[in-house]
Every structure is written in C-alpha cells, then in structure tokens.
LUMVEX-553680 format. One record per residue: x, y, z of N, C-alpha, C, O, CB in turn. Coordinates in steps of 0.05 Angstrom, whole numbers. Each point is the difference from the previous one (the first is absolute). Glycine has a CB too. Layout:
N
atom n.east=X | n.north=Y | n.up=Z | ca.east=X | ca.north=Y | ca.up=Z | c.east=X | c.north=Y | c.up=Z | o.east=X | o.north=Y | o.up=Z | cb.east=X | cb.north=Y | cb.up=Z
...
***
This chain:
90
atom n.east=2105 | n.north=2058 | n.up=1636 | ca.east=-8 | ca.north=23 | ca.up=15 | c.east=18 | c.north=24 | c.up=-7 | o.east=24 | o.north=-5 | o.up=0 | cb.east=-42 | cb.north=-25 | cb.up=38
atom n.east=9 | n.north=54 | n.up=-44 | ca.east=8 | ca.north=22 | ca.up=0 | c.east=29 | c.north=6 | c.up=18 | o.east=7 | o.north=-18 | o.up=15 | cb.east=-58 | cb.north=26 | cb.up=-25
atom n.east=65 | n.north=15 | n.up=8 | ca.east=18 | ca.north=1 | ca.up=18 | c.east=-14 | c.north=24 | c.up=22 | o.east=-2 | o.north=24 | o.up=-5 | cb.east=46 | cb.north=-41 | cb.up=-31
atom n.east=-50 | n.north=7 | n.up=54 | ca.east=-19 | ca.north=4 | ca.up=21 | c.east=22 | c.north=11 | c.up=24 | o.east=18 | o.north=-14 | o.up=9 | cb.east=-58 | cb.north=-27 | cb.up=-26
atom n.east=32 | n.north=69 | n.up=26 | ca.east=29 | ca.north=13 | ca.up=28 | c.east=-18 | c.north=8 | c.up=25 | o.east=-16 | o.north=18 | o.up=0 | cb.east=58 | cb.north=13 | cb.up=-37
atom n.east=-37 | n.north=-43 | n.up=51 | ca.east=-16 | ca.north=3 | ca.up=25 | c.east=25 | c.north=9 | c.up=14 | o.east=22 | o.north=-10 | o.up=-3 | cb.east=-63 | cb.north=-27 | cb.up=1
atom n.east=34 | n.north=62 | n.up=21 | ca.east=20 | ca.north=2 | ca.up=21 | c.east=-5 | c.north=-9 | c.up=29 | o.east=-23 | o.north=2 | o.up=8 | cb.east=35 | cb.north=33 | cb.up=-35
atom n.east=5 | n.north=-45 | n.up=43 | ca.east=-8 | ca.north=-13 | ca.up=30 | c.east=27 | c.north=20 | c.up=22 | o.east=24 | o.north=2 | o.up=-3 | cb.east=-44 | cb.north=-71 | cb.up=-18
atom n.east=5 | n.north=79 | n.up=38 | ca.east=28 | ca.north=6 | ca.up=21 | c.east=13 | c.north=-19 | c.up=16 | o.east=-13 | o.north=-20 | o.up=8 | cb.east=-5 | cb.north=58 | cb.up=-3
atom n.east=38 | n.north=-35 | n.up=-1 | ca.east=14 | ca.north=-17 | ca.up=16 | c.east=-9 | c.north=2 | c.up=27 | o.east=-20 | o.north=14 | o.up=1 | cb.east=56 | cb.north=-11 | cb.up=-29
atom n.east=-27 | n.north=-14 | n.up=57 | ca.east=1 | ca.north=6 | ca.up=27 | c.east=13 | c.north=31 | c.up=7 | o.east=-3 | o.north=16 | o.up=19 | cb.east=7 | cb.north=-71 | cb.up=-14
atom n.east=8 | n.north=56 | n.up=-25 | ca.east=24 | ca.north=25 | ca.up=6 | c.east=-15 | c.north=31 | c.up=-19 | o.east=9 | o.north=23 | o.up=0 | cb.east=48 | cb.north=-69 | cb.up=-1
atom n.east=-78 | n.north=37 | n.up=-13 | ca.east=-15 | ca.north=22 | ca.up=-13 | c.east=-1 | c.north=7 | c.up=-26 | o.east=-16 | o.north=11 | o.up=-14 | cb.east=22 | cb.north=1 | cb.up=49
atom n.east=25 | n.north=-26 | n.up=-41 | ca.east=6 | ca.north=0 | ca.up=-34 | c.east=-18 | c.north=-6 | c.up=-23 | o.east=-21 | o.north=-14 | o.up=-1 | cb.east=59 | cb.north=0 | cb.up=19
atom n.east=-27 | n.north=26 | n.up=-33 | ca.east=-20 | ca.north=-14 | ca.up=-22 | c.east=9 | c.north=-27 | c.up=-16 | o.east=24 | o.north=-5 | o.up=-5 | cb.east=-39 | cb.north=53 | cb.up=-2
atom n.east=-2 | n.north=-60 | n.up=1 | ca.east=21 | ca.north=-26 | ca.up=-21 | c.east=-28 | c.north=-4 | c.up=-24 | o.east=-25 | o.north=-3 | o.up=0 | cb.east=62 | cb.north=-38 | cb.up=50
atom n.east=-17 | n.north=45 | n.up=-68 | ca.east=-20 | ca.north=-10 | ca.up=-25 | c.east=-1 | c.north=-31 | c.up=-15 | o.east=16 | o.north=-10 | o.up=-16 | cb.east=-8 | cb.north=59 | cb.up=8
atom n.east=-30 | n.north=-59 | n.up=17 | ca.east=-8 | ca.north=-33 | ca.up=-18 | c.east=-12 | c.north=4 | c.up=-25 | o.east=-12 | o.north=20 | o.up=-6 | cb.east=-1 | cb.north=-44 | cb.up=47
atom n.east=17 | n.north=3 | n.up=-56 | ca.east=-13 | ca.north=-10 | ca.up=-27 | c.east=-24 | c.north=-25 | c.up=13 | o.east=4 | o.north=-21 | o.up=11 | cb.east=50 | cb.north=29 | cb.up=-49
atom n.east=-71 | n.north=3 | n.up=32 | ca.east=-27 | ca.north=-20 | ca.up=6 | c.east=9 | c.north=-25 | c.up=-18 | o.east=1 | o.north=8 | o.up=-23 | cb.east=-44 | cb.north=32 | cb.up=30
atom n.east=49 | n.north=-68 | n.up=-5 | ca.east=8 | ca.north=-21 | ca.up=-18 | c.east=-29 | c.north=-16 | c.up=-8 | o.east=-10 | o.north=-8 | o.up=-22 | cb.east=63 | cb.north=4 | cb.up=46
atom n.east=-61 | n.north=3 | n.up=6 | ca.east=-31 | ca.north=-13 | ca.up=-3 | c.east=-23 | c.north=-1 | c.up=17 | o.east=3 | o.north=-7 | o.up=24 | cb.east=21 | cb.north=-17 | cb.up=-44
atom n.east=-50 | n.north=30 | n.up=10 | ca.east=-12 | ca.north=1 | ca.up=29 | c.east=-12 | c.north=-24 | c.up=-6 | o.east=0 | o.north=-12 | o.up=-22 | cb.east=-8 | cb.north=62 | cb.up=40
atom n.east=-4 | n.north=-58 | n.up=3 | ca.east=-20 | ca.north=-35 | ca.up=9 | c.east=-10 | c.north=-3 | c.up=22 | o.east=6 | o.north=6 | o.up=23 | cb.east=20 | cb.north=-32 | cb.up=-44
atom n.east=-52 | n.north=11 | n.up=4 | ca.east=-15 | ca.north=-7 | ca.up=30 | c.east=12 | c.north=-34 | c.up=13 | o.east=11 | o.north=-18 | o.up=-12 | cb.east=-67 | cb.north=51 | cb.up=-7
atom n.east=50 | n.north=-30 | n.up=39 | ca.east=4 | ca.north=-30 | ca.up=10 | c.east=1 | c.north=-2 | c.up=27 | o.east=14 | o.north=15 | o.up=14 | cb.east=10 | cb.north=-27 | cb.up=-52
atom n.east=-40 | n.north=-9 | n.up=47 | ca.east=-3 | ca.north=-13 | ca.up=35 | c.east=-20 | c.north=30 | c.up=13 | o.east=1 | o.north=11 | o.up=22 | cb.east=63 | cb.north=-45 | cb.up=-12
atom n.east=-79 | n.north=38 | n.up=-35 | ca.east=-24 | ca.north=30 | ca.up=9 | c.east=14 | c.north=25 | c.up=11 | o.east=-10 | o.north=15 | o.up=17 | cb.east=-28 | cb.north=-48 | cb.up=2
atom n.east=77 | n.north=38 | n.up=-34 | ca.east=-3 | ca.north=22 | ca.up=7 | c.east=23 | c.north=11 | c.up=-36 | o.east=7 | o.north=-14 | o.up=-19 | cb.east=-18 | cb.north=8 | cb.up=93
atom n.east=14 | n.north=32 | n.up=-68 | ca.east=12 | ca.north=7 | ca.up=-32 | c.east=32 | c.north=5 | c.up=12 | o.east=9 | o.north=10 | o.up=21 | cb.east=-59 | cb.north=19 | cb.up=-53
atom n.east=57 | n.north=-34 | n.up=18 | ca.east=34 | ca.north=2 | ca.up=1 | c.east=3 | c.north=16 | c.up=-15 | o.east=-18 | o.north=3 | o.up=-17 | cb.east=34 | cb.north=-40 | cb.up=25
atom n.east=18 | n.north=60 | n.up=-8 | ca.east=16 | ca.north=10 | ca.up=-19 | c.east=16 | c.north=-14 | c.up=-2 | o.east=1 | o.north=-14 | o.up=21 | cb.east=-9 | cb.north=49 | cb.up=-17
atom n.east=27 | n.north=-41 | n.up=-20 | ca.east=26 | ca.north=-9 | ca.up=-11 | c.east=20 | c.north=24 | c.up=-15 | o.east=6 | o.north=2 | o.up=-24 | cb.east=-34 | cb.north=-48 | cb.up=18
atom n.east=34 | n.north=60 | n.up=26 | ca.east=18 | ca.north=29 | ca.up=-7 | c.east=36 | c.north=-14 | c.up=-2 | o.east=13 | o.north=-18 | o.up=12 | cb.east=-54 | cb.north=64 | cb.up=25
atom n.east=46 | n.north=-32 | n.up=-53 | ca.east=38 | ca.north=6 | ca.up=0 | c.east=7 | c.north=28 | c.up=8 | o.east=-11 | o.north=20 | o.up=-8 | cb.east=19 | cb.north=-52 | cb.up=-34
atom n.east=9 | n.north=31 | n.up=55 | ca.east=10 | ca.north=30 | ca.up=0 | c.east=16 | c.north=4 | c.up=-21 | o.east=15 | o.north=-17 | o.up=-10 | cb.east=-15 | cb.north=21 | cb.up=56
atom n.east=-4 | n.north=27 | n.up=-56 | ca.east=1 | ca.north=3 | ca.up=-23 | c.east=36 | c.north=27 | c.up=8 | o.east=5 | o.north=20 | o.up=15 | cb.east=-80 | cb.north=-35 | cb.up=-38
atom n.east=90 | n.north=0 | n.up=4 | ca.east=41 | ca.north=8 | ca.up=10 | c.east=4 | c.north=2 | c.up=-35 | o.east=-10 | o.north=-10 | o.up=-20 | cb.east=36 | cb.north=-32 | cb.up=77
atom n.east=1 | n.north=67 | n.up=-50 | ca.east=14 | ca.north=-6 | ca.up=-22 | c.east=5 | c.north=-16 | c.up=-13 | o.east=-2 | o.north=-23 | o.up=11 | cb.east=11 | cb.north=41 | cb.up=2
atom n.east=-2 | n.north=-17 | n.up=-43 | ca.east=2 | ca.north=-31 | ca.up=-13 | c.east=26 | c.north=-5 | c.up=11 | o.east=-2 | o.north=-23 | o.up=9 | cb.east=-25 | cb.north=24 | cb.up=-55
atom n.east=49 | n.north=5 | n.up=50 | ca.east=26 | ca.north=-5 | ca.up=7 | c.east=-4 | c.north=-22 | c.up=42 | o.east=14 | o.north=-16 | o.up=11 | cb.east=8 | cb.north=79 | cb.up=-55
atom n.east=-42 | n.north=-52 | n.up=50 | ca.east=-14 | ca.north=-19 | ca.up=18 | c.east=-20 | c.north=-18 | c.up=-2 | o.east=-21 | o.north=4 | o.up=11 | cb.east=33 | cb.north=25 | cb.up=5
atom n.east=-8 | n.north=-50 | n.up=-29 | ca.east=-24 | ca.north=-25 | ca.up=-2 | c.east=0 | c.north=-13 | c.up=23 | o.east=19 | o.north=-6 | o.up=14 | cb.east=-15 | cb.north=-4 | cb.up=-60
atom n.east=-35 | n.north=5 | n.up=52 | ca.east=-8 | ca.north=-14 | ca.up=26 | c.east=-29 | c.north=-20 | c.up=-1 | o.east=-22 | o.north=9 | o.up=8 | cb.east=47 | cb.north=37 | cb.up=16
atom n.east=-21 | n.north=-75 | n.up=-34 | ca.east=-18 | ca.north=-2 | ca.up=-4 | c.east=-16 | c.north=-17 | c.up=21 | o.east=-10 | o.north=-22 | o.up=2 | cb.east=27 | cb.north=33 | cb.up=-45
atom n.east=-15 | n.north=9 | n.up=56 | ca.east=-23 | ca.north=-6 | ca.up=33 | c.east=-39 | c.north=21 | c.up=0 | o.east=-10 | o.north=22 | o.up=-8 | cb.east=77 | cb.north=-20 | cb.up=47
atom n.east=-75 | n.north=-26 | n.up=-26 | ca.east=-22 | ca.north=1 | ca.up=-13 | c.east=-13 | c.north=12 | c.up=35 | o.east=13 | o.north=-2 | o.up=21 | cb.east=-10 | cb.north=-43 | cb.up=-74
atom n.east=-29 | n.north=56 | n.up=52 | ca.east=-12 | ca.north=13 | ca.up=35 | c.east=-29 | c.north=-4 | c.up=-11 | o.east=-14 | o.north=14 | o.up=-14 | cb.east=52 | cb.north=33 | cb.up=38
atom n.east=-41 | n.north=-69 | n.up=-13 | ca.east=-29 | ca.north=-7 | ca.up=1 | c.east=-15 | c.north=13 | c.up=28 | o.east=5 | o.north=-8 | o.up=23 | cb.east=7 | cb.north=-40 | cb.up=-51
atom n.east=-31 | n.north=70 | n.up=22 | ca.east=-23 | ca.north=15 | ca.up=20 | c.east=-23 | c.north=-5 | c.up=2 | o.east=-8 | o.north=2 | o.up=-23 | cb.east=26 | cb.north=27 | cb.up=17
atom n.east=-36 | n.north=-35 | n.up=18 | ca.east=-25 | ca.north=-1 | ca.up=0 | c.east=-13 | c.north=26 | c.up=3 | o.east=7 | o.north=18 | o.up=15 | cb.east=-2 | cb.north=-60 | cb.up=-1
atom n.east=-28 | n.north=41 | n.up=-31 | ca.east=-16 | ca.north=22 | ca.up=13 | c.east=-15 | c.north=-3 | c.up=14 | o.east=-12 | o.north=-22 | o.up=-2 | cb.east=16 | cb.north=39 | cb.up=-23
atom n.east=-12 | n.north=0 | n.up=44 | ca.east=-16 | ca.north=3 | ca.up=26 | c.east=-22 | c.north=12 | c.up=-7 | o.east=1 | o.north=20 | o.up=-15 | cb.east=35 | cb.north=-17 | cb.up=46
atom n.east=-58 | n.north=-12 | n.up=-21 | ca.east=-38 | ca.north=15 | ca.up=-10 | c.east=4 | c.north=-4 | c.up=-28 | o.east=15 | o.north=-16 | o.up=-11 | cb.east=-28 | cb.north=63 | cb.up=44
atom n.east=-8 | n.north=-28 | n.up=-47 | ca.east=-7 | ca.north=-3 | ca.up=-21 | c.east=14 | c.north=10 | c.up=-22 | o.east=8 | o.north=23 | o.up=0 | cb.east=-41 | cb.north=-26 | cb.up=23
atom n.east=37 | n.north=-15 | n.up=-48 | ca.east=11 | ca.north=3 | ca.up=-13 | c.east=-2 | c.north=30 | c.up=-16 | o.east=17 | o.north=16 | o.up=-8 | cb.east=-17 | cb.north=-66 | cb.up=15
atom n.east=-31 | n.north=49 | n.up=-8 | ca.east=-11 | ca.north=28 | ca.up=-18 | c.east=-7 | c.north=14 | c.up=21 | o.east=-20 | o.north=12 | o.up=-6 | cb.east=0 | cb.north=-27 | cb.up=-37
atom n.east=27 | n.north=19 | n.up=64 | ca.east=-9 | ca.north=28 | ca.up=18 | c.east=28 | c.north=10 | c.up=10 | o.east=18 | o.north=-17 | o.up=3 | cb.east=-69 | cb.north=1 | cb.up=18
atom n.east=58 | n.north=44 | n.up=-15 | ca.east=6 | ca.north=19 | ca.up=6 | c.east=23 | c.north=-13 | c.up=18 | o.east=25 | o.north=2 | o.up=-2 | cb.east=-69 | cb.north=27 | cb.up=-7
atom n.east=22 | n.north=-46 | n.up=33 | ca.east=19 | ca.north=-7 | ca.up=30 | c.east=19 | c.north=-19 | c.up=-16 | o.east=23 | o.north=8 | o.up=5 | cb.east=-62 | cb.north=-7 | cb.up=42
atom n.east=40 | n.north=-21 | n.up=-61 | ca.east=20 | ca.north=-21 | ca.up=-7 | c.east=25 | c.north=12 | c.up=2 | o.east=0 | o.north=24 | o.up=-8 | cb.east=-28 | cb.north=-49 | cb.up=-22
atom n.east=51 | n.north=14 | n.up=40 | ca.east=24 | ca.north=-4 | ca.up=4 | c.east=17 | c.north=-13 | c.up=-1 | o.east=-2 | o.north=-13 | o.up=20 | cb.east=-12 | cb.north=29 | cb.up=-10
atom n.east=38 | n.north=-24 | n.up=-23 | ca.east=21 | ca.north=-19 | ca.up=-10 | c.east=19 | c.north=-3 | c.up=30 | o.east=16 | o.north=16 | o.up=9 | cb.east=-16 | cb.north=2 | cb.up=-70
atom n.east=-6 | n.north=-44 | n.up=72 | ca.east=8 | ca.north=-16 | ca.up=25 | c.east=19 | c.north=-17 | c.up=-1 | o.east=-2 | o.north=-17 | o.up=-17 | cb.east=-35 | cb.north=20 | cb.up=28
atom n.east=62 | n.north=-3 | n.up=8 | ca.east=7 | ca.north=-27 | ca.up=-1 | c.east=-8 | c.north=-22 | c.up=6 | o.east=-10 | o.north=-1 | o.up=23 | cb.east=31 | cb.north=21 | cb.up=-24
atom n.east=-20 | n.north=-42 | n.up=-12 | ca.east=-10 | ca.north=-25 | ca.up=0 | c.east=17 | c.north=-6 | c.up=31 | o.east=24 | o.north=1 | o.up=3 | cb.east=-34 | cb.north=-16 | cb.up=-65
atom n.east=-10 | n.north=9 | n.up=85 | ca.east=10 | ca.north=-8 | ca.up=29 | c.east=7 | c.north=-34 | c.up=1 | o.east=23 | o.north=-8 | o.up=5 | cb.east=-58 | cb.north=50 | cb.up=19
atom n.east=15 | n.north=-58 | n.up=-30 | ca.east=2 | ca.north=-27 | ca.up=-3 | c.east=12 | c.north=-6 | c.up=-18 | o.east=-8 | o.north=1 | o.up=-23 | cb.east=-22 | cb.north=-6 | cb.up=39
atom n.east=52 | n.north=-5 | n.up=-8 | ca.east=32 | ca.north=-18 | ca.up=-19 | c.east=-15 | c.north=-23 | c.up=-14 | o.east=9 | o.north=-3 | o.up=-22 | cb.east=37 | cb.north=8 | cb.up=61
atom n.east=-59 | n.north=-16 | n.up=-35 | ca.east=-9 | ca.north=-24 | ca.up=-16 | c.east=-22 | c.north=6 | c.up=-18 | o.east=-4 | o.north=-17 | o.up=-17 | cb.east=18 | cb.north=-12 | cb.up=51
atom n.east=-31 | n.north=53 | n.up=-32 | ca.east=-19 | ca.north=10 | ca.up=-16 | c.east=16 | c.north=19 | c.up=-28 | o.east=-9 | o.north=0 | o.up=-23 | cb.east=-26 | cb.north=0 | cb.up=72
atom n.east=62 | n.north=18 | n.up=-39 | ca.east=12 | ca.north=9 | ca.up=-9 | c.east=16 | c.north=-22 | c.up=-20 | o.east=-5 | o.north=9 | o.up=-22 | cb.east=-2 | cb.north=27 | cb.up=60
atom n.east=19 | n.north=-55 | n.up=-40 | ca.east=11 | ca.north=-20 | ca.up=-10 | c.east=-16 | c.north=-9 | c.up=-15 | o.east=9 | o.north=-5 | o.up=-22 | cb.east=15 | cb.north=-2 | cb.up=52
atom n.east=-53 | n.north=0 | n.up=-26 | ca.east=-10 | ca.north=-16 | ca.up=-15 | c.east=-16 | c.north=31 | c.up=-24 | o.east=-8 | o.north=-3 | o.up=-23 | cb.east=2 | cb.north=-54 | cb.up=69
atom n.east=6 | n.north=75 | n.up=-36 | ca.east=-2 | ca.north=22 | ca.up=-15 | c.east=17 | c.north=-6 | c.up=-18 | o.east=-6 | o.north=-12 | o.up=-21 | cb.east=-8 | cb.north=41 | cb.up=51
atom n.east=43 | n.north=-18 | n.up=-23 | ca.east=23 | ca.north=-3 | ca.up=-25 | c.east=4 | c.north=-23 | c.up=-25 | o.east=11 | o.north=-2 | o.up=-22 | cb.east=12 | cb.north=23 | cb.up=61
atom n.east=-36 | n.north=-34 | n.up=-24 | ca.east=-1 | ca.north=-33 | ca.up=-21 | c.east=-27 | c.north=6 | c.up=-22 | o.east=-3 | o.north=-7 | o.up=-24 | cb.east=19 | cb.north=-38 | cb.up=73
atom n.east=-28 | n.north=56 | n.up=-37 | ca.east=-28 | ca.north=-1 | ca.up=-15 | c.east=15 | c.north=20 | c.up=-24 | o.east=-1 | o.north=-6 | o.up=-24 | cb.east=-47 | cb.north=1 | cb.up=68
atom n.east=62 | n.north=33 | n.up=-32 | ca.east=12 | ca.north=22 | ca.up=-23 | c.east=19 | c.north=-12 | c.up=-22 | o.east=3 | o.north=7 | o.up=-23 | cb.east=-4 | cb.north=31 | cb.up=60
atom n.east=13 | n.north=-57 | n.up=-24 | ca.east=24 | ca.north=-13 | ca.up=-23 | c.east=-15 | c.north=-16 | c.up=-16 | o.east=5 | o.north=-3 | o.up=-24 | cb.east=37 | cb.north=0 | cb.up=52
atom n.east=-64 | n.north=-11 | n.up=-12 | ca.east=-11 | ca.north=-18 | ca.up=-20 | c.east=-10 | c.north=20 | c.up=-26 | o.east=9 | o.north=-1 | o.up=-23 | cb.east=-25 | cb.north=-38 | cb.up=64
atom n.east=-5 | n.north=56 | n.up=-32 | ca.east=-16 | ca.north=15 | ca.up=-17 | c.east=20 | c.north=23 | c.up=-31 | o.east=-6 | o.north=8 | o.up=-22 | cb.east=-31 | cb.north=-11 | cb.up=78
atom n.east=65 | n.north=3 | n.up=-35 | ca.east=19 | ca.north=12 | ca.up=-20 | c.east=3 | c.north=-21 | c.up=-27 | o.east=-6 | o.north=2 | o.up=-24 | cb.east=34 | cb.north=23 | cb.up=68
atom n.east=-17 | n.north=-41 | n.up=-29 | ca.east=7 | ca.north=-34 | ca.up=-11 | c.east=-24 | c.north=-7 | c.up=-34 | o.east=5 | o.north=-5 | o.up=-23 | cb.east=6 | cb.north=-18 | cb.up=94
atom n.east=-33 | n.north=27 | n.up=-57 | ca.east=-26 | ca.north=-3 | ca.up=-22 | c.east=11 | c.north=22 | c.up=-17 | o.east=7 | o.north=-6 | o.up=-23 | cb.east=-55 | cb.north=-9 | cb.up=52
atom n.east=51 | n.north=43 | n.up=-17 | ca.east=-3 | ca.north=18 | ca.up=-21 | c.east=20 | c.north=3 | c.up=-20 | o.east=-5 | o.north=6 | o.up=-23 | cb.east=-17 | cb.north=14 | cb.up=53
atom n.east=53 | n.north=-26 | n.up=-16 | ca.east=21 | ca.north=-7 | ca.up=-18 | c.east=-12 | c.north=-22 | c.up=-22 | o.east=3 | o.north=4 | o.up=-24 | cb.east=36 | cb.north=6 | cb.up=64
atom n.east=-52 | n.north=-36 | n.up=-31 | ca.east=7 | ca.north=-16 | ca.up=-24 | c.east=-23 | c.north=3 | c.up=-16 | o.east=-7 | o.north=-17 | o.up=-16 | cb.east=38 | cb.north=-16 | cb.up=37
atom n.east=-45 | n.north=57 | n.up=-17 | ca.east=-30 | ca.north=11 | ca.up=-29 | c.east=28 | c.north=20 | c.up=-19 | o.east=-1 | o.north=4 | o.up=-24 | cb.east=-71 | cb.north=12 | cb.up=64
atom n.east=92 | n.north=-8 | n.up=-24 | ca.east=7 | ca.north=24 | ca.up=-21 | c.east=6 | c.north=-13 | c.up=-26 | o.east=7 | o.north=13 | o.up=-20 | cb.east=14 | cb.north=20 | cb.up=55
***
C-alpha cells in the first residue's frame, strides 16, 4: 500500500498525522490499521486499529474507535495475520 496520511484530532483538538498501513474488511465491518506518523529519531512501532462507521463510500463514514475489546483484539490478529501473508510474498 502506498504511503497513505490521514489526519485524526485528538480529544484535545490537535492534529496527529497517521500512515494508513492497511485497510480490511472483516466480521462485516472495515478497519484502518494507522501508525502515527514521528520523527525518525522517534520510532514507535504501535499500531491504532479504527473502524469505520456508515459507509465506506459515502460522505457520512467516519474513523471510530473500536468500543468492544474482544472485537478490537480479534481485529488486530486478523491485521498481523494479513501483514504476516504480505511480508512472506515480498
């Protein structure tokens, strides 16, 4: 995937800039798999899995946090797995 920059605000209004890592469907809804995107002298390799809310191709869609811990979890497993595939095609 491209290097893909989505911005999200914080609670506090800020801006923070992500690298889109991967999007996916799964359990009928689409996930992001963003990093926040830091100096190189700051490596962080933490990963913020979002769901989107409504429709993917309309207007209203919005990048949510994942509320359910065990939907969220089994989200992240599905992203490492799918990383996992993609690492061992390179």
């Amino acid at each position: 995937m491209e290097n893909n920059i989505i911005i999200l605000e914080d609670e506090d209004g800020a801006e923070i800039e992500f690298e889109t890592l991967d999007v996916f469907e799964f359990e009928d809804h689409v996930f992001f798999a963003l990093a926040e995107v830091l100096p190189e002298e700051e490596e962080d390799d933490g990963v913020l899995i979002m769901m989107v809310d409504g429709d993917i191709d309309s207007d209203d869609a919005e990048l949510v946090m994942v509320e359910d811990e065990e939907l969220l979890k089994r989200a992240f497993d599905e992203f490492v797995r799918r990383d996992s595939e993609f690492s061992e095609d390179e």
